[in-house]
Every structure is written in C-alpha cells, then in structure tokens.
ChimeraX commands (.cxc) that place a marker at each C-alpha (Angstrom):
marker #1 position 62.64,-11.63,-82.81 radius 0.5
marker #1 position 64.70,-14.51,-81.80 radius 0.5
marker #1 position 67.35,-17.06,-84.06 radius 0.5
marker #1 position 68.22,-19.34,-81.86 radius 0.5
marker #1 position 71.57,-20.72,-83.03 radius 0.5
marker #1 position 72.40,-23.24,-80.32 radius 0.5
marker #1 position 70.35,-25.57,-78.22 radius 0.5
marker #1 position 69.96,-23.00,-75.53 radius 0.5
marker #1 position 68.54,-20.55,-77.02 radius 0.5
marker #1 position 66.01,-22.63,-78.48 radius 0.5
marker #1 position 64.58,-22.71,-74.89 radius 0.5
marker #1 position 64.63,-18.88,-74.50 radius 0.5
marker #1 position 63.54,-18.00,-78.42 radius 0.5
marker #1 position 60.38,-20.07,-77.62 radius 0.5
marker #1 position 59.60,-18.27,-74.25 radius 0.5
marker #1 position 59.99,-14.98,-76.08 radius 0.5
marker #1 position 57.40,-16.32,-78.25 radius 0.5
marker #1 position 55.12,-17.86,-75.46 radius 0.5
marker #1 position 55.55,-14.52,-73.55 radius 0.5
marker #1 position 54.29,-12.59,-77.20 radius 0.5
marker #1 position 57.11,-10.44,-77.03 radius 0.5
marker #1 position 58.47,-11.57,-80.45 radius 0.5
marker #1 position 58.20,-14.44,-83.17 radius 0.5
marker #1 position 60.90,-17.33,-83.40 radius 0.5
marker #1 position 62.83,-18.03,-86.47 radius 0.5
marker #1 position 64.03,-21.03,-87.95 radius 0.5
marker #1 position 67.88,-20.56,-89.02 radius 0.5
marker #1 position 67.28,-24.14,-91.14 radius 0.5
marker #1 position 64.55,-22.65,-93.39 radius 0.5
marker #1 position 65.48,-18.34,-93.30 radius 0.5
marker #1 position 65.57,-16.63,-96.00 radius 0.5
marker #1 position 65.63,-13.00,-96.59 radius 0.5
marker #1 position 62.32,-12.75,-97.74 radius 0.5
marker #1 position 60.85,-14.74,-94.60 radius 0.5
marker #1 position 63.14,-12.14,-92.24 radius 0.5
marker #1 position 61.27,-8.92,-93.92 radius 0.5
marker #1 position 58.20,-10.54,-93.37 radius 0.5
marker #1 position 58.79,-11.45,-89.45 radius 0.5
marker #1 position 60.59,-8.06,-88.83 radius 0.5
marker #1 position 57.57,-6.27,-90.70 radius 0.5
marker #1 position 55.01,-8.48,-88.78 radius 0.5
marker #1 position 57.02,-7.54,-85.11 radius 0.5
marker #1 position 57.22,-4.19,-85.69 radius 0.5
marker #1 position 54.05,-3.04,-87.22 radius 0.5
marker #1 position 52.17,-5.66,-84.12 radius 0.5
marker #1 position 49.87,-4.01,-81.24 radius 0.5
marker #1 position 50.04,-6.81,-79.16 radius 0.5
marker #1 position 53.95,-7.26,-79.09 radius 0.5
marker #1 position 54.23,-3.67,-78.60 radius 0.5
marker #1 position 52.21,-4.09,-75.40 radius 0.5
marker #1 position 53.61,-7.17,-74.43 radius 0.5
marker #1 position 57.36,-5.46,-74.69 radius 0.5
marker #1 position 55.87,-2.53,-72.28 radius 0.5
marker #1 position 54.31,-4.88,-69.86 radius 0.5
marker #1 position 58.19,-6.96,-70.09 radius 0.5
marker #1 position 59.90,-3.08,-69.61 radius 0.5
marker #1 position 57.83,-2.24,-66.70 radius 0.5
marker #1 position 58.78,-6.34,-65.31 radius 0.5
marker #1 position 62.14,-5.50,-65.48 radius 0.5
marker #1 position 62.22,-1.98,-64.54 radius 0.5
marker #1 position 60.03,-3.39,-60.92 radius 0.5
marker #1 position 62.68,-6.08,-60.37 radius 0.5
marker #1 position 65.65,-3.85,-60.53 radius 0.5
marker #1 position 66.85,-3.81,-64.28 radius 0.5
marker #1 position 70.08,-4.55,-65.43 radius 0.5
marker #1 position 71.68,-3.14,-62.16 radius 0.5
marker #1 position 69.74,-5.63,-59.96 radius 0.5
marker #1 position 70.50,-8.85,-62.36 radius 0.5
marker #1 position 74.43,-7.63,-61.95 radius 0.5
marker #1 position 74.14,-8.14,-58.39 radius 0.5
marker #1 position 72.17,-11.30,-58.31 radius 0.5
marker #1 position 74.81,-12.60,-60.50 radius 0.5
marker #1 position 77.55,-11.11,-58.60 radius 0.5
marker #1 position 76.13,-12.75,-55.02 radius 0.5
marker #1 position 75.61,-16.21,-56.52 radius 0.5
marker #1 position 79.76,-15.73,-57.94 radius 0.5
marker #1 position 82.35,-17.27,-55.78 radius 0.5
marker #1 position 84.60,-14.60,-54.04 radius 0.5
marker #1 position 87.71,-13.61,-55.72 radius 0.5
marker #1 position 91.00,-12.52,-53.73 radius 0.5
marker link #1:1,2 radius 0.2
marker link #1:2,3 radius 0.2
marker link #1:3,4 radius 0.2
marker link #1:4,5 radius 0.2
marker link #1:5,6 radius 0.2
marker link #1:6,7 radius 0.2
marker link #1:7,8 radius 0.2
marker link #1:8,9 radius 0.2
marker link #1:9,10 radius 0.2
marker link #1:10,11 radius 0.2
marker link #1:11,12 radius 0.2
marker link #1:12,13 radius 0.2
marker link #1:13,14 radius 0.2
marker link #1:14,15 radius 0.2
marker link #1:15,16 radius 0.2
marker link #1:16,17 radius 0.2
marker link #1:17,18 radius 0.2
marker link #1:18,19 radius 0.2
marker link #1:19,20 radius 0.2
marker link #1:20,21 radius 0.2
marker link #1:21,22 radius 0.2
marker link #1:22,23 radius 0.2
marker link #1:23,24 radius 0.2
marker link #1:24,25 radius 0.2
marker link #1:25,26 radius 0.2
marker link #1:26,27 radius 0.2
marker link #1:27,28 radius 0.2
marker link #1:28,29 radius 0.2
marker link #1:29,30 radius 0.2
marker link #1:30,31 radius 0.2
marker link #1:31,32 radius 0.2
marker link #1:32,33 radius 0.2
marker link #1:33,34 radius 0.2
marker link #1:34,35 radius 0.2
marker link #1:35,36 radius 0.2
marker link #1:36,37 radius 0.2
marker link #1:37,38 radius 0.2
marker link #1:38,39 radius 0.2
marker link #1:39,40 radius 0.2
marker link #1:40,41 radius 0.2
marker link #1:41,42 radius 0.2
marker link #1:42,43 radius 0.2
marker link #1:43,44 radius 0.2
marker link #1:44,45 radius 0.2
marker link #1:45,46 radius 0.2
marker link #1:46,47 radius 0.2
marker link #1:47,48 radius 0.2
marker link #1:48,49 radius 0.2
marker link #1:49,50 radius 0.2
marker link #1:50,51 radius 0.2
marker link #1:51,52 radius 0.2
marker link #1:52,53 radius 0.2
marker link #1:53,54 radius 0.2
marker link #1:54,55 radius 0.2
marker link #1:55,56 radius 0.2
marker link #1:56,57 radius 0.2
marker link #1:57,58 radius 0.2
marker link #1:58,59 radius 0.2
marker link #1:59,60 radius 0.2
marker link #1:60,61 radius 0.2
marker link #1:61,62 radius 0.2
marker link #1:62,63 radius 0.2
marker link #1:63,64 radius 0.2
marker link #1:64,65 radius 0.2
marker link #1:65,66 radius 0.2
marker link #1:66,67 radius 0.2
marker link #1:67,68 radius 0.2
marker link #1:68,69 radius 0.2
marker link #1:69,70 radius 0.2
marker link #1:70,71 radius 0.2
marker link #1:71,72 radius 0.2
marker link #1:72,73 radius 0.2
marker link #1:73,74 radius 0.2
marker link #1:74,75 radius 0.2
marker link #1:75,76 radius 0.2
marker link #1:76,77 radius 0.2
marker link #1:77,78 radius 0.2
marker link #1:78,79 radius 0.2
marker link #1:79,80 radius 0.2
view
C-alpha cells in the first residue's frame, strides 16, 4: 500500500500498483473507512501475495539491500 505524499512518490506509488504489489491511495480523499478497506483488500489478495514473492525473489537475485548499498556507495563521490 502506497500514500504518496510528495510528487515523487506519486511516480513510485503508481509502479507499486502497475507491478500488483499493492493499491495506491489518495491522501486528498482518505478516510479511515477507505484505509480498512484497502488494507483488508491487500492483505486478504492472492495475486499481491504472489506478486510480493515474485518482487522478494527479484530482490533477493539482484543482491538485496546489501547490493543496493554498494551501488549507491560506487555512484557516491569519495570522501577523505
């Protein structure tokens, strides 16, 4: 589930819902009746539950966390 609260993370709340690994909510029009419903909807969803195995195994092929720290660490400007 995704609430994008800034411009930016429009762009990755919408590819978490293009991917189908969660729904996008509107912070304009939430309510807490409308965040049950989306949290009930994820959670209790076959399809996002495969879709968020299918991401974990992605992630776990490319490296994980440890790997992105590199990457981002490499493309950093040395220090010293």
């Amino acid at each position: 589930m995704a609430l994008p609260q800034m411009a930016e993370q429009r762009a990755n709340a919408d590819r978490i819902a293009e991917l189908g690994l969660g729904v996008t909510l509107d912070p304009a029009t939430l309510t807490p009746d409308r965040l049950w419903s989306a949290v009930q909807q994820v959670s209790t969803d076959p399809a996002v539950r495969e879709r968020l195995s299918w991401m974990a195994g992605e992630i776990a092929a490319a490296g994980g966390a440890p790997a992105a720290a590199d990457e981002i660490e490499r493309a950093l400007p040395p220090t010293g």
